[in-house]
C-alpha positions as CSV (number, residue, x, y, z in Angstrom):
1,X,0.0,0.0,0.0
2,X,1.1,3.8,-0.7
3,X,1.9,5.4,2.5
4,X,-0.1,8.6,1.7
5,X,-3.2,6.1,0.2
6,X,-6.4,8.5,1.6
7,X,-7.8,4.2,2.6
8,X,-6.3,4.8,6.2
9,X,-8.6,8.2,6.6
10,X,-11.5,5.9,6.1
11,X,-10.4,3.7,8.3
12,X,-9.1,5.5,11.0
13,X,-12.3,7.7,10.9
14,X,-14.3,5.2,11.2
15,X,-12.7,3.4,14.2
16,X,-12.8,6.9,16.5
17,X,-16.9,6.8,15.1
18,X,-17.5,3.6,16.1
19,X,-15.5,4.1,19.3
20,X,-17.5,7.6,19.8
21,X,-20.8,4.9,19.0
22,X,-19.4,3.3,21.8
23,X,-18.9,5.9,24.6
24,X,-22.8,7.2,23.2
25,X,-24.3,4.5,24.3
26,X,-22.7,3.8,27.6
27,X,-22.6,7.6,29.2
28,X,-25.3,9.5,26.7
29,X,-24.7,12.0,23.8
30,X,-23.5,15.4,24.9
31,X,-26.3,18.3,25.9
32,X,-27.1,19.7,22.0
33,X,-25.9,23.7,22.9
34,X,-28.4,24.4,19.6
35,X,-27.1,27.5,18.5
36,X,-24.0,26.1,16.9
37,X,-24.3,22.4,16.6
38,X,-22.7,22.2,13.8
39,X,-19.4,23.9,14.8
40,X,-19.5,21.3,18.0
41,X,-19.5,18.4,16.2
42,X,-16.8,19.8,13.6
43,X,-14.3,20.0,16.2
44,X,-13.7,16.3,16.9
45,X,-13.3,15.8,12.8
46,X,-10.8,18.6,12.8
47,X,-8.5,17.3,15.6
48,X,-8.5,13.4,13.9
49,X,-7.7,15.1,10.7
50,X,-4.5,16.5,12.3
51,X,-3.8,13.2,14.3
52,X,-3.8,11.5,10.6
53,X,-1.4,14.4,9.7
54,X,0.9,13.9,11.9
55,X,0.7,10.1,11.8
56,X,1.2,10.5,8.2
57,X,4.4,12.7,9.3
58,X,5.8,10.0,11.5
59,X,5.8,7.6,8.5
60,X,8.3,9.6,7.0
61,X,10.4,10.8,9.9
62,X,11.0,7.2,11.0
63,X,12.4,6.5,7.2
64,X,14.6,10.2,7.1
65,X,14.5,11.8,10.1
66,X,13.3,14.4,9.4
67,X,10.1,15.9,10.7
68,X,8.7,17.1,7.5
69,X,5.5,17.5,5.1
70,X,4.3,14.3,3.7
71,X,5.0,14.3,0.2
72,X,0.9,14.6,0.1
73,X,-1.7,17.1,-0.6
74,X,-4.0,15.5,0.8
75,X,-2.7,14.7,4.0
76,X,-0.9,18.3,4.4
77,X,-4.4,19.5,4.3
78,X,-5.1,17.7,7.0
79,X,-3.1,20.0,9.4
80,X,-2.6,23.3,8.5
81,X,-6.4,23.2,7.4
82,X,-7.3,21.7,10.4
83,X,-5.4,24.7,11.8
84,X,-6.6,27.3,10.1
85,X,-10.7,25.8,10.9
86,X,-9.4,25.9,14.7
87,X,-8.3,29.6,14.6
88,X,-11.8,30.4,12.6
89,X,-13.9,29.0,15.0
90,X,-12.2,30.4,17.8
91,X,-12.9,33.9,15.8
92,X,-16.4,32.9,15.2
93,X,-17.1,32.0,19.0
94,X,-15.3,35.0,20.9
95,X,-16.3,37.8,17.9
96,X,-19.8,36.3,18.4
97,X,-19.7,36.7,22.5
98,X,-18.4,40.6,21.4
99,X,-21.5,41.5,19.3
100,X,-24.0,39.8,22.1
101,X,-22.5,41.8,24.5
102,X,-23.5,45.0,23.2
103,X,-26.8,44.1,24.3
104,X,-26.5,42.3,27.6
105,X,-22.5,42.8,28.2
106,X,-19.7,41.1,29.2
107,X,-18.0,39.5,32.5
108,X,-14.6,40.3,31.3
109,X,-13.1,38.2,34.7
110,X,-15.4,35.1,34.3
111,X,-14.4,35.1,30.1
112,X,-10.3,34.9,31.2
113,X,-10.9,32.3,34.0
114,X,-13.3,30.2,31.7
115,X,-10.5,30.1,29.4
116,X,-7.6,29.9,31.5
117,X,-9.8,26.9,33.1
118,X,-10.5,25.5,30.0
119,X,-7.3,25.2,28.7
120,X,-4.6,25.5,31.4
121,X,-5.5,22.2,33.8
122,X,-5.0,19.6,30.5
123,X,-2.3,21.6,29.4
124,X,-0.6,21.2,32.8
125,X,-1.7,17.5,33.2
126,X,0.7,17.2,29.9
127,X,3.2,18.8,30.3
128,X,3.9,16.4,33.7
129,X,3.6,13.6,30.7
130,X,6.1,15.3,29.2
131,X,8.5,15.8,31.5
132,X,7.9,12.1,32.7
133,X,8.8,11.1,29.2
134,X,11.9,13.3,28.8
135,X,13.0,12.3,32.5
136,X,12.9,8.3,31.3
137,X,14.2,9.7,27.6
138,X,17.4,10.9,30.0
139,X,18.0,7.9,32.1
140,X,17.0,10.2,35.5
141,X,20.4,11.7,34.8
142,X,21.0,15.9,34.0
143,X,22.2,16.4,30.6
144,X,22.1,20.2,31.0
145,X,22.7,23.0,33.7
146,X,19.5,23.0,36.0
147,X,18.8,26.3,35.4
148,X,18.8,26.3,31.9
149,X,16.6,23.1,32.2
150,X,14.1,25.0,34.8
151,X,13.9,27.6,31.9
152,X,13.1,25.3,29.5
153,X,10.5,23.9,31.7
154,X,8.8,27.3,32.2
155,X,8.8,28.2,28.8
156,X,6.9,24.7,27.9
157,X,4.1,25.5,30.7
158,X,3.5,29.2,29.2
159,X,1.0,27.1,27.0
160,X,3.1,27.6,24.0
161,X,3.4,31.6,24.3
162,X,7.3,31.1,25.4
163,X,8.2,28.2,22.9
164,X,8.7,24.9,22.9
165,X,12.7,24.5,23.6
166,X,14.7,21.4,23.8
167,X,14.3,19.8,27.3
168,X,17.6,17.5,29.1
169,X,19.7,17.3,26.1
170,X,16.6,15.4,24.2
171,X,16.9,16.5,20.4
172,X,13.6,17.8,19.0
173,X,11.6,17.5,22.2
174,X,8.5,19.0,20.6
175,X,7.8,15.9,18.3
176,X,6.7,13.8,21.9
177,X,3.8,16.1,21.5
178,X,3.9,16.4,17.6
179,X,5.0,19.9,17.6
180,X,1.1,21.6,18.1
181,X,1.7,23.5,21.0
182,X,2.9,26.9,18.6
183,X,-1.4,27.0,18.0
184,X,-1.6,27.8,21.7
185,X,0.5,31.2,21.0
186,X,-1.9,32.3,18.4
187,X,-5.0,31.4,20.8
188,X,-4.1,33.1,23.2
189,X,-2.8,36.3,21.2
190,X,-6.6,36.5,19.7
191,X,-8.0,36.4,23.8
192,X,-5.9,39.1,24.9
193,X,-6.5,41.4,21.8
194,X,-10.8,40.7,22.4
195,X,-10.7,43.6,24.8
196,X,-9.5,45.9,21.7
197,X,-11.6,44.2,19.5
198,X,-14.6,44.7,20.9
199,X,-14.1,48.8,20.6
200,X,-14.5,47.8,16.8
201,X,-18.5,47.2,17.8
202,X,-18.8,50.1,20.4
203,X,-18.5,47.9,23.0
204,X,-16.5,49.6,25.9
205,X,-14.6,47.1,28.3
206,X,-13.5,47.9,32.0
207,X,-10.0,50.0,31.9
208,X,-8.0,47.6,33.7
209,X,-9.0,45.0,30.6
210,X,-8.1,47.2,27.9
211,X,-4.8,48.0,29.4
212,X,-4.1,44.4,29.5
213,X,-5.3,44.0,25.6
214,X,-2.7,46.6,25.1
215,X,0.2,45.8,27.0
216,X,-0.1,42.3,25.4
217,X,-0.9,42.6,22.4
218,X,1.9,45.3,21.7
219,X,4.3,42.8,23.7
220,X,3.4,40.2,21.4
221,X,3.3,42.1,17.7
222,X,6.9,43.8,18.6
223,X,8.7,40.7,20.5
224,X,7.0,37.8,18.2
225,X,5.6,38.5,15.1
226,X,3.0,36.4,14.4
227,X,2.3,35.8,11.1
228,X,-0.3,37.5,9.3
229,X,-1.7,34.9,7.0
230,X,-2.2,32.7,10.4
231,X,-4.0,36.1,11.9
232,X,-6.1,36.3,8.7
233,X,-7.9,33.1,9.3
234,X,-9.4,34.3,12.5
235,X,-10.9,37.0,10.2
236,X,-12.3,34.2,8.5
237,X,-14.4,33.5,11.7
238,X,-15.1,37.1,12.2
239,X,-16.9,37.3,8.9
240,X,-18.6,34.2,9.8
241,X,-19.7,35.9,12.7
242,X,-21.7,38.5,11.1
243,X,-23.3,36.5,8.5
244,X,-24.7,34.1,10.8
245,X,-26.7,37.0,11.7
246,X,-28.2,37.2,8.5
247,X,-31.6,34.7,8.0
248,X,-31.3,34.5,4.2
249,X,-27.3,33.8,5.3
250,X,-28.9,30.9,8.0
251,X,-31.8,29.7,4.9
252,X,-29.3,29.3,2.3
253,X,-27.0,27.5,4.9
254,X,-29.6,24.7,5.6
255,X,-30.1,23.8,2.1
256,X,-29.0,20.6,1.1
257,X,-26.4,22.1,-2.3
258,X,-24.8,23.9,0.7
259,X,-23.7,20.6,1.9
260,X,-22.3,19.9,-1.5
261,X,-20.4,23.3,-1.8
262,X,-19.1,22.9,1.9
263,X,-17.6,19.0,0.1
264,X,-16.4,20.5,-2.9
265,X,-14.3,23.3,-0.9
266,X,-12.7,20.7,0.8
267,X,-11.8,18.7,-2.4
268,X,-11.0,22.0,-4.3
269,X,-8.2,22.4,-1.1
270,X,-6.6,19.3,-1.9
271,X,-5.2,20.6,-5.5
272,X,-3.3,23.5,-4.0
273,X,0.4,22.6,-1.8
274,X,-0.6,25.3,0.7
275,X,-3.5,26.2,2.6
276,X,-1.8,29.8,3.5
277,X,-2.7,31.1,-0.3
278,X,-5.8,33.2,-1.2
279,X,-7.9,31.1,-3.0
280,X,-7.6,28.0,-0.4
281,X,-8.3,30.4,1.9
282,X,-11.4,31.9,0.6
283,X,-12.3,27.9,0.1
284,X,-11.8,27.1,3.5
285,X,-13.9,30.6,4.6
286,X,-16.7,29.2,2.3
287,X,-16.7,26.3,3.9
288,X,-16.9,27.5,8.0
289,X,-19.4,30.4,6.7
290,X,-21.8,27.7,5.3
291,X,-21.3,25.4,9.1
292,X,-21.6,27.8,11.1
293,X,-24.9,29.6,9.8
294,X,-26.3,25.7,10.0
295,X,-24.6,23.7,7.8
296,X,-24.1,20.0,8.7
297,X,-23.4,17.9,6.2
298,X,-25.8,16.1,5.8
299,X,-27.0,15.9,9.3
300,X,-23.4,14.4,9.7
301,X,-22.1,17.1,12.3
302,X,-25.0,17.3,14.5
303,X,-25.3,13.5,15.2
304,X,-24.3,12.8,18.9
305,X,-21.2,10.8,17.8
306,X,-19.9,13.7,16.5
307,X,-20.8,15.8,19.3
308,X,-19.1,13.2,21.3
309,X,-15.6,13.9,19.5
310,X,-16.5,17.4,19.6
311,X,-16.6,17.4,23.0
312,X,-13.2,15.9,23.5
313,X,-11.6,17.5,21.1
314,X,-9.0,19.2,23.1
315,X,-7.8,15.9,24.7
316,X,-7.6,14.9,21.2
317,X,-5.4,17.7,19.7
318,X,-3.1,18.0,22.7
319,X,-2.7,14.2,23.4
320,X,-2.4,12.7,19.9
321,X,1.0,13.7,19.5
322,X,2.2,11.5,22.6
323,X,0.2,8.8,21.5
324,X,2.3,8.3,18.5
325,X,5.7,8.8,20.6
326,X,4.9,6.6,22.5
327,X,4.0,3.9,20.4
328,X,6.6,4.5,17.6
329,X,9.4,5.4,19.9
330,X,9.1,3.8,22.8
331,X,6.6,0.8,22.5
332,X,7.2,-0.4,19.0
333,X,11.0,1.2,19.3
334,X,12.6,3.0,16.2
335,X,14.1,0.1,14.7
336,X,10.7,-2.0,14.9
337,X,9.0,0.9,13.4
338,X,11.5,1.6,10.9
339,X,10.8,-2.1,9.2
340,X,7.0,-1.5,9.6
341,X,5.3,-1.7,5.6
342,X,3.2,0.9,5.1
343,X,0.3,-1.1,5.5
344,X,1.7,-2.2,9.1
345,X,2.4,1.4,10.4
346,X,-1.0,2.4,9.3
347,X,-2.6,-0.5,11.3
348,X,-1.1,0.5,14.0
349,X,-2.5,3.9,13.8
350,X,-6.0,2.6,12.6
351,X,-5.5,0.4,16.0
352,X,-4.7,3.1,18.3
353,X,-7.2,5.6,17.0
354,X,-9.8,3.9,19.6
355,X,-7.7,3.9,22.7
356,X,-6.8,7.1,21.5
357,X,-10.9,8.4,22.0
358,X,-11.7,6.1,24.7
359,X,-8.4,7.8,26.6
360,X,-9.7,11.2,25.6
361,X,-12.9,10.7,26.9
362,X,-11.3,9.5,30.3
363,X,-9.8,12.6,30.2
364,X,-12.3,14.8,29.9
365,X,-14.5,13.3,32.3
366,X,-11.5,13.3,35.2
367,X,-9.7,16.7,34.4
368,X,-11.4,19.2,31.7
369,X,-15.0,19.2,32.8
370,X,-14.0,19.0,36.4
371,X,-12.0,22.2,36.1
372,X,-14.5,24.1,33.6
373,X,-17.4,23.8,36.4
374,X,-14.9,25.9,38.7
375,X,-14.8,28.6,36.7
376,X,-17.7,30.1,38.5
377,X,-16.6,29.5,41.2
378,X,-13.3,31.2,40.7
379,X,-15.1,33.9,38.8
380,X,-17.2,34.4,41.8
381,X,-14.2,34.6,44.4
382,X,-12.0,37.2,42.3
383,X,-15.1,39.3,41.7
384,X,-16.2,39.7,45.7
385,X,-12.1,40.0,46.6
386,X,-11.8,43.4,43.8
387,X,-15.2,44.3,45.6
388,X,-13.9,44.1,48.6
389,X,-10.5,45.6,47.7
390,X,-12.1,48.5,46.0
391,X,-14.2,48.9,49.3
392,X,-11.4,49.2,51.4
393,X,-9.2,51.8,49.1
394,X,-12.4,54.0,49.4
């Protein structure tokens, strides 16, 4: 078998499906949110497209060493478009929550600690896998000074804002975790600029928050440089986010030849090498529009296995990565893998793609929902200590 044949998407698809059929029926299909169903269940699709990515990658870095594109346009679309969906739905979501808030406002404290809950404690949870891994990687003994180790460290739990460096000597550190953490840095870019954003739709934030947006934000565009074509696609979910406010926008949306234009800008994307060119863009920004006014494929996105990988589709983008190490490096070894045909390396991926889900799900269930009900909570505590604060300096 070819090692880019697209066969393995079908199958590995399928197996996270019919281990997503699984978890359904033994726990129950997510709450439907209703307003954007269709974004929910995209998620999960968008996260195992970049797990086949990368598993696609390791195919090739096992034979050259060298952690490169597939020579594929079919499976490079699989990650950067993945990618650039992630960035336009966060866009969508948090523009959205900027134009409701002109009319019934905006916590600004409980937004930050919903993210910082939402993303931080699996993060964290991680990043103690990762360090487990490079400490084993290392034989328990230092390969560098400990302070420039305790650096490296820090800049690994900034959630991707300070880099991902070399850790202990270990060459290429970022491939345990399949390089994805430089998304983080873009994510959270976009939520500290939301304060300045929203002045764009005369919605005025407290002082302290548009300092912050500023301060960061000017931090960020003079010390890293982000680059504008991965900015852009948040624009993408911007847009998105005003046209779903349009009912002819929504009617179109829910016809069934928008399902086959949503398709066909996904098979248009495979003829171009790049998804960071106009065109593929303007595809790809078709494509989200049409979702997230109501589009669902065929009813596709809104069933409740898809709303099931949509739900754990964090675990899935942030874990995946390991899940390869692990089994190509360490449990299969390098030399094992090496010899694998392609037809055996992608078995083993088809056969992990289920553990993978079920392990996610585990996940979710112990550490990400736990910490997302607290954000209330914490929301709660922060808002009576500034009252309080502000009660005292008066």
């Amino acid at each position: 078998m070819d090692p880019v044949s697209p066969l393995p998407v079908l199958a590995s698809l399928l197996a996270a499906v019919a281990a997503s059929f699984l978890l359904v029926k033994r726990f129950g299909a997510p709450p439907d949110q209703g307003r954007f169903t269709s974004i929910d269940g995209l998620r999960g699709y968008l996260a195992l497209l970049v797990f086949l990515h990368h598993s696609c990658v390791w195919y090739f870095y096992l034979h050259t060493g060298r952690w490169d594109a597939p020579p594929s346009n079919l499976y490079n679309r699989f990650g950067p478009s993945g990618v650039a969906l992630f960035f336009m739905i966060t866009g969508f979501l948090f523009f959205s929550k900027l134009l409701d808030g002109r009319a019934k406002g905006i916590d600004w404290t409980r937004l930050y600690v919903s993210r910082f809950m939402r993303l931080v404690p699996l993060y964290s949870t991680v990043m103690i896998l990762l360090f487990v891994i490079v400490a084993y990687l290392s034989d328990g003994i230092l390969h560098e000074p400990l302070s420039a180790l305790l650096i490296g460290a820090i800049r690994w739990l900034s959630c991707g804002i300070l880099g991902s460096p070399d850790l202990n000597g270990i060459h290429d550190t970022y491939i345990i975790v399949a390089g994805v953490m430089w998304t983080l840095r873009y994510e959270w870019f976009f939520y500290f600029s939301l304060p300045l954003l929203a002045l764009t739709v005369r919605l005025v934030p407290p002082f302290p928050f548009l300092v912050l947006a500023a301060v960061s934000t000017g931090i960020g565009l003079l010390f890293w440089h982000p680059s504008i074509l991965h900015m852009v696609t948040f624009l993408g979910g911007i847009v998105a986010s005003l046209l779903v406010r349009l009912e002819f926008c929504r009617r179109i949306a829910t016809k069934p030849v928008s399902s086959f234009i949503t398709i066909a800008c996904f098979a248009i994307l495979v003829l171009f090498p790049s998804d960071y060119e106009v065109v593929p863009l303007l595809l790809l920004s078709v494509a989200f529009a049409l979702m997230a006014c109501g589009n669902s494929i065929f009813g596709l996105l809104v069933k409740p296995v898809s709303r099931m990988l949509g739900e754990i589709t964090y675990g899935i983008y942030l874990l995946h990565g390991m899940a390869l190490y692990v089994t190509f490096s360490l449990i299969i070894g390098p030399a094992g893998s090496r010899v694998l045909s392609p037809t055996a390396h992608w078995m083993v991926v088809i056969g992990i793609t289920p553990i993978l889900i079920f392990v996610c799900f585990g996940v979710f269930r112990i550490i990400e929902s736990p910490a997302m009900r607290t954000s209330k909570i914490i929301t709660s505590w922060f808002s009576s200590h500034l009252t309080t604060r502000r009660r005292a300096s008066a």
